[in-house]
Biopython code that builds the backbone (N, CA, C, O; Angstrom):
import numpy as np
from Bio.PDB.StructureBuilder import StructureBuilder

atoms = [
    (1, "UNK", "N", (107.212, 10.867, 15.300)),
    (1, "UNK", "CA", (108.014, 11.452, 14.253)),
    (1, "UNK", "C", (107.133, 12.372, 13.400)),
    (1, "UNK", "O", (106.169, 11.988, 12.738)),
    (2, "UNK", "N", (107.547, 13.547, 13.488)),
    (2, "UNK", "CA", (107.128, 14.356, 11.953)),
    (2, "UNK", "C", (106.681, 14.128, 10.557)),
    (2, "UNK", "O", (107.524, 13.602, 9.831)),
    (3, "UNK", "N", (105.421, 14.442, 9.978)),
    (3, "UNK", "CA", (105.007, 13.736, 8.962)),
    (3, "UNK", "C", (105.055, 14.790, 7.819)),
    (3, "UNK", "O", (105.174, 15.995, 8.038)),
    (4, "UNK", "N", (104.974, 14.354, 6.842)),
    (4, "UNK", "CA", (104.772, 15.360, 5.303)),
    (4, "UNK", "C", (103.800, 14.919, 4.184)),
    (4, "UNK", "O", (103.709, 13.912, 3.481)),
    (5, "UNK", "N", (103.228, 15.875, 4.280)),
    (5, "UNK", "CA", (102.154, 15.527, 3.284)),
    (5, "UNK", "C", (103.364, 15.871, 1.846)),
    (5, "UNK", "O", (104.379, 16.567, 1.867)),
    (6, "UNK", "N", (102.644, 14.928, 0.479)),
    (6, "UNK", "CA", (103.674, 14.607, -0.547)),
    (6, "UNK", "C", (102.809, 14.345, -1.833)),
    (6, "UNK", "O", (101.829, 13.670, -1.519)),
    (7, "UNK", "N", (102.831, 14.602, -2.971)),
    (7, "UNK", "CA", (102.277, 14.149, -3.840)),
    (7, "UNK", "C", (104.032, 13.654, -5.126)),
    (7, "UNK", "O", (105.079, 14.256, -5.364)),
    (8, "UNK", "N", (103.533, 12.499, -5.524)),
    (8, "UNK", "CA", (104.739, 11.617, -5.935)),
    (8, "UNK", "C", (103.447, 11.504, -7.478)),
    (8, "UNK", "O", (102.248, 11.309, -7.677)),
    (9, "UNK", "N", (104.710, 11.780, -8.229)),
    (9, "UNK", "CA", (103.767, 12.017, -9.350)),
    (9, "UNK", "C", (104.793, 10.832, -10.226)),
    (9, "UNK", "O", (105.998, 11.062, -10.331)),
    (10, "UNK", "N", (104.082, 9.380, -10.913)),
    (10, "UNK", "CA", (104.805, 8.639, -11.730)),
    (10, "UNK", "C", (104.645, 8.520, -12.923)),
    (10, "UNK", "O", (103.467, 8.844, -13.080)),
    (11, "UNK", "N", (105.060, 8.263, -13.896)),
    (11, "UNK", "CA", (104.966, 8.027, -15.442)),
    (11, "UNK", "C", (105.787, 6.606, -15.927)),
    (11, "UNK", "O", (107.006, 6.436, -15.918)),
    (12, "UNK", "N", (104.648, 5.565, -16.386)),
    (12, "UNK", "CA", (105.199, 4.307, -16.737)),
    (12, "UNK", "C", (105.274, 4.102, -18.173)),
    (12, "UNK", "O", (104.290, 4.027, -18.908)),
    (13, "UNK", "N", (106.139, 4.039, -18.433)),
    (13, "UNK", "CA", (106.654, 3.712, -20.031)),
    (13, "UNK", "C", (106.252, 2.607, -20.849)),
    (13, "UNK", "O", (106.329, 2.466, -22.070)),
    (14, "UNK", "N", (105.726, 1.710, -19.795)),
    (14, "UNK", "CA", (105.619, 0.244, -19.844)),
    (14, "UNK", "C", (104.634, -0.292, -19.133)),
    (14, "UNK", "O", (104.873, -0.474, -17.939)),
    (15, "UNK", "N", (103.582, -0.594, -19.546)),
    (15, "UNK", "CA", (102.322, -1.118, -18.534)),
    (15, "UNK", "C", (102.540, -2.089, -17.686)),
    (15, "UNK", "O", (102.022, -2.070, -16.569)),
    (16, "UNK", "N", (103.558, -3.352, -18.210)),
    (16, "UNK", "CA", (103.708, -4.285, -17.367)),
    (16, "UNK", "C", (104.351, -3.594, -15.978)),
    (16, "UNK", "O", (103.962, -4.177, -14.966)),
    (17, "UNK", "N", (105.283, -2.437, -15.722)),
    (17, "UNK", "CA", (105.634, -1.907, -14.949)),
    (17, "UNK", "C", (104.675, -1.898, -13.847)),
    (17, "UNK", "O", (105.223, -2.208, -12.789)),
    (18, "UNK", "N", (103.525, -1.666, -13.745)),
    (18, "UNK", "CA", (102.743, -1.506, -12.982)),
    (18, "UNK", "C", (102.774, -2.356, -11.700)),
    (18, "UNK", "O", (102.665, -1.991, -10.529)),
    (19, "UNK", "N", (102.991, -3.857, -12.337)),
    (19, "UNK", "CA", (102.780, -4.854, -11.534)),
    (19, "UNK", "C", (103.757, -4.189, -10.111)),
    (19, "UNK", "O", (103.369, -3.790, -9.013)),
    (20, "UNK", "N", (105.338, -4.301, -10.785)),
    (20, "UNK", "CA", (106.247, -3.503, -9.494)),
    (20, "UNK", "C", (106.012, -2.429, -8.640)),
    (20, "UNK", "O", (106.554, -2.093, -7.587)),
    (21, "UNK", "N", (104.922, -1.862, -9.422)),
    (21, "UNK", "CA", (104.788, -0.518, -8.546)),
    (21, "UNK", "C", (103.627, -0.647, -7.821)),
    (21, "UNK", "O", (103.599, -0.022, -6.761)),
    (22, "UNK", "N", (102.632, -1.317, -8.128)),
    (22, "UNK", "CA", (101.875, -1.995, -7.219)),
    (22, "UNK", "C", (102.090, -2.264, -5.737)),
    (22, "UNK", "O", (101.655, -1.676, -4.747)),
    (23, "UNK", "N", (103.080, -3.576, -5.902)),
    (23, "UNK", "CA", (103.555, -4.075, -5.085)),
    (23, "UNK", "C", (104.867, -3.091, -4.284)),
    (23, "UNK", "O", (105.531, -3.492, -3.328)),
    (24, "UNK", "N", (104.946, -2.367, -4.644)),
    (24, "UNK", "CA", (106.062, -1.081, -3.537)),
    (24, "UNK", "C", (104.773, -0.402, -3.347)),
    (24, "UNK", "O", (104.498, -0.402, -2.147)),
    (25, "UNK", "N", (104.232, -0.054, -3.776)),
    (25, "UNK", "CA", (102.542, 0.390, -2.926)),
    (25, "UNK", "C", (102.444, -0.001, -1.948)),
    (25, "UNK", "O", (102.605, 0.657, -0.920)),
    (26, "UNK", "N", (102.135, -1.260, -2.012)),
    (26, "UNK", "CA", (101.482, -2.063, -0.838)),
    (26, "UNK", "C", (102.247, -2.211, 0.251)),
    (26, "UNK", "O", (101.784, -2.068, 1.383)),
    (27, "UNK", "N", (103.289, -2.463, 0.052)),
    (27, "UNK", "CA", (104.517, -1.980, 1.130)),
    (27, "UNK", "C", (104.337, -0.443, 1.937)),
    (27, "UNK", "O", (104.483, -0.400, 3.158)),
    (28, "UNK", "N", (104.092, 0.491, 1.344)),
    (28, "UNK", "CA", (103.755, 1.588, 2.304)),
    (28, "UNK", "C", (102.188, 1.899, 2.183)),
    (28, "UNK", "O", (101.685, 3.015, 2.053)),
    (29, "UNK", "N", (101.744, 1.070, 2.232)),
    (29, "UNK", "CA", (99.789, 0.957, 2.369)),
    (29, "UNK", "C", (99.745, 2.147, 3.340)),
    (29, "UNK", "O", (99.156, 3.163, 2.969)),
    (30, "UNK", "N", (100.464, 2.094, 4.855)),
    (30, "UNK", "CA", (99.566, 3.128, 5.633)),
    (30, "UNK", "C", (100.154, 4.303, 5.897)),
    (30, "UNK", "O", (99.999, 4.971, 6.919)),
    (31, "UNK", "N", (101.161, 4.676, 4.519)),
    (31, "UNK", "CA", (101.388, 5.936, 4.828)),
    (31, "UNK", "C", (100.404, 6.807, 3.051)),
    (31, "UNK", "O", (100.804, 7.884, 2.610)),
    (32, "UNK", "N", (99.547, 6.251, 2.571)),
    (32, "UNK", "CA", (99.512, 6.599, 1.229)),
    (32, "UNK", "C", (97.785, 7.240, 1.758)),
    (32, "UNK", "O", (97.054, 6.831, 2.660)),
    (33, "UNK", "N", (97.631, 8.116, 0.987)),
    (33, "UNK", "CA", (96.183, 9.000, 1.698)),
    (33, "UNK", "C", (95.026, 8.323, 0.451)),
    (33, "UNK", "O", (94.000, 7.678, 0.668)),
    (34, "UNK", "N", (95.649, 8.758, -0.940)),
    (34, "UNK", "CA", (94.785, 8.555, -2.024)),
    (34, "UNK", "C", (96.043, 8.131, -3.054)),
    (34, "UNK", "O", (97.235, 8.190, -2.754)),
    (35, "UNK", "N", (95.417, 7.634, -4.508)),
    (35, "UNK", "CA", (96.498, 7.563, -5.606)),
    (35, "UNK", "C", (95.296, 7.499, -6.595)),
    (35, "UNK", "O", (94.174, 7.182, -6.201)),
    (36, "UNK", "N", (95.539, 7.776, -7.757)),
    (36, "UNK", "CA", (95.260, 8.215, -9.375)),
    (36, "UNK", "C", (95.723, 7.968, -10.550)),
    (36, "UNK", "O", (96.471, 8.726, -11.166)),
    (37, "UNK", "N", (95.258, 6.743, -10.998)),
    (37, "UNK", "CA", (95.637, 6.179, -12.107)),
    (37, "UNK", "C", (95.138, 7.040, -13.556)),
    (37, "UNK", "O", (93.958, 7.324, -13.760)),
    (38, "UNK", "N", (96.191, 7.371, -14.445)),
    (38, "UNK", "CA", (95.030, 7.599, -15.843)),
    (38, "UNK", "C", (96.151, 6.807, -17.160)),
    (38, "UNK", "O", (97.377, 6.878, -17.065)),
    (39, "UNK", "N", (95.593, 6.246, -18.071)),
    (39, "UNK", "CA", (96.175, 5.645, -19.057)),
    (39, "UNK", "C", (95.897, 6.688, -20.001)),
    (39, "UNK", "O", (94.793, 7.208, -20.161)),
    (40, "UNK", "N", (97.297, 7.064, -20.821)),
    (40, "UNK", "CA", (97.135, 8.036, -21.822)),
    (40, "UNK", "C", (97.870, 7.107, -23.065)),
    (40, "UNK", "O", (99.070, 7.206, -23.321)),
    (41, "UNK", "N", (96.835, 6.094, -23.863)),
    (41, "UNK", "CA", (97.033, 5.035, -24.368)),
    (41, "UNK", "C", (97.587, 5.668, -26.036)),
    (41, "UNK", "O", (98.037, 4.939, -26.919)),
    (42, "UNK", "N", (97.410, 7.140, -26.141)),
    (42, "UNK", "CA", (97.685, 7.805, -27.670)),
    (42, "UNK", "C", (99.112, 8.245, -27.242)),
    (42, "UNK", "O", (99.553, 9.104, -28.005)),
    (43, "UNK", "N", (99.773, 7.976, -26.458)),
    (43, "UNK", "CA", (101.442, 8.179, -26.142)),
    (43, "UNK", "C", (101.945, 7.320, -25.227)),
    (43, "UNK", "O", (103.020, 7.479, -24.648)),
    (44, "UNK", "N", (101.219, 6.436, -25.083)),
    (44, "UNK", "CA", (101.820, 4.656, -24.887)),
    (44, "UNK", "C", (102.511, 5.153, -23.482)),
    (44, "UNK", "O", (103.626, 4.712, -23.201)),
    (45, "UNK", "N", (101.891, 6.015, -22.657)),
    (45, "UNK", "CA", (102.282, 6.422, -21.326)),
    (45, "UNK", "C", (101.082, 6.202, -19.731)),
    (45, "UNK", "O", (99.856, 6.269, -19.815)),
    (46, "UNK", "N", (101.682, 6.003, -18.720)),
    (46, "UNK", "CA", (100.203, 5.563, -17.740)),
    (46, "UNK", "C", (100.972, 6.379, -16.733)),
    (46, "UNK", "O", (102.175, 6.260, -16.503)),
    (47, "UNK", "N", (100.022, 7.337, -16.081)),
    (47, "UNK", "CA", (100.623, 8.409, -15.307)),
    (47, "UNK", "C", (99.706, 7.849, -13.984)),
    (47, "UNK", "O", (98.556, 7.429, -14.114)),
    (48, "UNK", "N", (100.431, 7.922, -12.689)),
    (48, "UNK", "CA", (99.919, 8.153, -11.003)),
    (48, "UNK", "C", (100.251, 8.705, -10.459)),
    (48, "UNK", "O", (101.436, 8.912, -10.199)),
    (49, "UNK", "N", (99.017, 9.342, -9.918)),
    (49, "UNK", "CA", (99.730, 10.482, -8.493)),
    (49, "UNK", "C", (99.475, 9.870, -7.313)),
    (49, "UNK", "O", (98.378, 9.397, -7.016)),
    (50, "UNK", "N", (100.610, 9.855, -6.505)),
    (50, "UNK", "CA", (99.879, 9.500, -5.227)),
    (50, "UNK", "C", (100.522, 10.528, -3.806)),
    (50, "UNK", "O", (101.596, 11.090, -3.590)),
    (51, "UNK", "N", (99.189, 10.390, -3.032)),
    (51, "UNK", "CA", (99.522, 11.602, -2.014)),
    (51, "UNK", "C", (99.449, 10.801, -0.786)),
    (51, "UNK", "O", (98.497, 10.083, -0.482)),
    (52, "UNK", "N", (100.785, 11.018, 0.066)),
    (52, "UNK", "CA", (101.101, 10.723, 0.779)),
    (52, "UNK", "C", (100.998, 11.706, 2.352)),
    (52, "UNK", "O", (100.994, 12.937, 2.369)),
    (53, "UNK", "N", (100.911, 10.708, 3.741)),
    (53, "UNK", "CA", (101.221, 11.581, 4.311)),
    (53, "UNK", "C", (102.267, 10.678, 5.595)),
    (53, "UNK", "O", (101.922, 9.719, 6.286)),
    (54, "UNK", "N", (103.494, 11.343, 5.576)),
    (54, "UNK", "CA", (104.617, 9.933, 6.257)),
    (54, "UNK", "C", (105.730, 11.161, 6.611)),
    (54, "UNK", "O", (105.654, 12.331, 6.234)),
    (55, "UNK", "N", (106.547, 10.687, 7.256)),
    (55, "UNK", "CA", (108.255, 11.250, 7.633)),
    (55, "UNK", "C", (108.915, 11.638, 5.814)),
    (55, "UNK", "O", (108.548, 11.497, 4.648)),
    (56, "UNK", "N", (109.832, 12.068, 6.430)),
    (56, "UNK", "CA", (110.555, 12.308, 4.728)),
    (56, "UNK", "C", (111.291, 11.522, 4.405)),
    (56, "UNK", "O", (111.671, 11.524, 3.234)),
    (57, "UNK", "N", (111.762, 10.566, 5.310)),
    (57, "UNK", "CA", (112.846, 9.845, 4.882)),
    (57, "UNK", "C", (111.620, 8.803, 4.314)),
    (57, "UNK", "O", (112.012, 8.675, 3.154)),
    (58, "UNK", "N", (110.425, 8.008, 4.403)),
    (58, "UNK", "CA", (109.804, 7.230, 4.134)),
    (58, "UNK", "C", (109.360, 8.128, 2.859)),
    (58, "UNK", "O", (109.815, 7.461, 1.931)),
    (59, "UNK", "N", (108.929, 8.904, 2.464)),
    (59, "UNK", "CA", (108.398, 9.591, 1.330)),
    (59, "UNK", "C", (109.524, 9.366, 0.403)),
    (59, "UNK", "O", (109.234, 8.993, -0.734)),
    (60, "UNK", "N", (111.070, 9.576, 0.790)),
    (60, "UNK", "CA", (112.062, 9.647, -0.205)),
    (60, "UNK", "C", (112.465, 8.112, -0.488)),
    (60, "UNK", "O", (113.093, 7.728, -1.475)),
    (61, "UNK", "N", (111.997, 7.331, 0.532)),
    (61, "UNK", "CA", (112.402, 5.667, 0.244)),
    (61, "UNK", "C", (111.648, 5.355, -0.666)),
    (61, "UNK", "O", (112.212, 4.833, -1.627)),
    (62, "UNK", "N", (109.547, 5.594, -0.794)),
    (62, "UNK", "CA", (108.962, 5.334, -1.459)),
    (62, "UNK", "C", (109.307, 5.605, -3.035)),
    (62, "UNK", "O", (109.283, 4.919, -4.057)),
    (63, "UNK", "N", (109.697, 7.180, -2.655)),
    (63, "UNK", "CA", (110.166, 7.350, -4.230)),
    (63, "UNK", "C", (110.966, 7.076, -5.202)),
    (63, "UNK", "O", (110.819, 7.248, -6.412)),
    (64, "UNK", "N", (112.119, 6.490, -4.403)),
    (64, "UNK", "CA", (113.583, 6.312, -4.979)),
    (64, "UNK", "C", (112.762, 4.650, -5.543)),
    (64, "UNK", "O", (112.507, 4.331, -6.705)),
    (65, "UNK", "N", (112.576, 4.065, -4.626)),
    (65, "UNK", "CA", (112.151, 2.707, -5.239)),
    (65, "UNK", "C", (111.239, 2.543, -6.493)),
    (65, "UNK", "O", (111.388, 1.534, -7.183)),
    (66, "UNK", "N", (110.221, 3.559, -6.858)),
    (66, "UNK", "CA", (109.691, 3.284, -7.419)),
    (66, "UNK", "C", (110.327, 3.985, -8.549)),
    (66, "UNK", "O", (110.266, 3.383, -9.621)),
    (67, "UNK", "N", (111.060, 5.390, -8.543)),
    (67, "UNK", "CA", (112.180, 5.727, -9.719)),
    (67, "UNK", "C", (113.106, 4.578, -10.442)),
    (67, "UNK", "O", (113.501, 4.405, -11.595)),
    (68, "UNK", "N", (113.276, 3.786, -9.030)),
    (68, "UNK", "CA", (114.492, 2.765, -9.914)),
    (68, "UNK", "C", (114.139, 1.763, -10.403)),
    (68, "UNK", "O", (115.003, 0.898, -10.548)),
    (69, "UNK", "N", (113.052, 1.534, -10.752)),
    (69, "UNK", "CA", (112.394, 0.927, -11.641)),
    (69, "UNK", "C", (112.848, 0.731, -13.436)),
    (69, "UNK", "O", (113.545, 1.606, -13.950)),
    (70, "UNK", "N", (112.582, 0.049, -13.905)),
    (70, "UNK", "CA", (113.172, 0.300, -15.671)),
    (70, "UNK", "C", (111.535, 0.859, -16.208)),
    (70, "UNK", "O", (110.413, 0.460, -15.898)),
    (71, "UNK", "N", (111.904, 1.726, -16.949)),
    (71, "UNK", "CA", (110.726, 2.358, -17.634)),
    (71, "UNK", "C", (109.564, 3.065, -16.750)),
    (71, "UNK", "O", (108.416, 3.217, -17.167)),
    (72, "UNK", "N", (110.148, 3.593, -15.108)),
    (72, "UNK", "CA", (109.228, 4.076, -14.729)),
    (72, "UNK", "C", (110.345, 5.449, -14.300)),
    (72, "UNK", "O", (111.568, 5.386, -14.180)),
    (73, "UNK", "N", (109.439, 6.660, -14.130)),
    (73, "UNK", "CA", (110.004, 8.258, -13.482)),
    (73, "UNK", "C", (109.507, 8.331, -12.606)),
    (73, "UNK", "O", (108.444, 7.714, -12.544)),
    (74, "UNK", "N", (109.976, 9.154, -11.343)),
    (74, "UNK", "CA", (109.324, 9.600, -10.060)),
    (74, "UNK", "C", (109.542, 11.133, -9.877)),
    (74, "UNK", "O", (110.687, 11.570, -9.992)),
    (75, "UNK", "N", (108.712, 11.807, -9.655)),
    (75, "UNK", "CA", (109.181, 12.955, -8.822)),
    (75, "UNK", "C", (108.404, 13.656, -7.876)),
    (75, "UNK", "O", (107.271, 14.021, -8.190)),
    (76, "UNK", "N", (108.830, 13.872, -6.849)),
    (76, "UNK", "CA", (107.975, 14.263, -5.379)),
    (76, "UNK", "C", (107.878, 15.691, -5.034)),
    (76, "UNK", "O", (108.904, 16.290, -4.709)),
    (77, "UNK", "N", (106.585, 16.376, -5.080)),
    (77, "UNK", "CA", (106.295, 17.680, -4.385)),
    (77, "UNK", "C", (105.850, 17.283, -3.134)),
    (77, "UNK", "O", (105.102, 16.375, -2.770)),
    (78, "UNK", "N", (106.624, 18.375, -2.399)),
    (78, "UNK", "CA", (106.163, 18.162, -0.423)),
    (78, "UNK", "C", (105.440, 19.690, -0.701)),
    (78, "UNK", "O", (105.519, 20.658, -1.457)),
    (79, "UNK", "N", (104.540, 19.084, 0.690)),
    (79, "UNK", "CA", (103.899, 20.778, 0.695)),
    (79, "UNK", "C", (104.315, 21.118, 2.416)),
    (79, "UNK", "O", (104.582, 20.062, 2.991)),
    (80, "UNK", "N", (104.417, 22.307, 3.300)),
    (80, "UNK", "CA", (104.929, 22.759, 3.646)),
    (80, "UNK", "C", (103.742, 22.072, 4.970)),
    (80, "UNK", "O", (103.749, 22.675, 6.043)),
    (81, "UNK", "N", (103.323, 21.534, 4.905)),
    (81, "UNK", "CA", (102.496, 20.776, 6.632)),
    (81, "UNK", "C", (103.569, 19.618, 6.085)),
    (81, "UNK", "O", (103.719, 18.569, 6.711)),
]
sb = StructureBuilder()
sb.init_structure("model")
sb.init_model(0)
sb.init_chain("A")
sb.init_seg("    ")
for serial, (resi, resn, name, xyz) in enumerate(atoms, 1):
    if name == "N":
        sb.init_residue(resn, " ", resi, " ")
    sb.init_atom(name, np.array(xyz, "f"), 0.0, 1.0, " ", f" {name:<3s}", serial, name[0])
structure = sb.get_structure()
């Protein structure tokens, strides 16, 4: 199957959030290349990027799950490989 490289960019509202998003991580462990945590603790916000490289329908599963989260955002740039 056809793969897409992806960068899924998140913003957690809520630190405990993390724990969930963790764990939907680990669930797609071998489609994830790198990811990037930074805590921006002066607007009570914790941002990750993570770059993927998988099918689209697995890139759009990863994302939706981790969007539907409470207090977390998702949004996915594909790049054209």
């Amino acid at each position: 199957m056809e793969t897409r490289v992806a960068v899924i960019a998140v913003l957690l509202k809520n630190r405990e959030a993390s724990t969930n998003v963790n764990a939907i991580l680990h669930e797609y462990a071998e489609y994830i290349i790198g990811r990037f945590g930074l805590p921006y603790r002066q607007k009570g916000v914790y941002i990750i990027s993570i770059a993927v490289d998988a099918p689209q329908n697995i890139i759009s599963a990863l994302s939706g799950k981790i969007g539907a989260l409470k207090d977390v955002s998702a949004k996915t740039v594909y790049s054209d490989c």
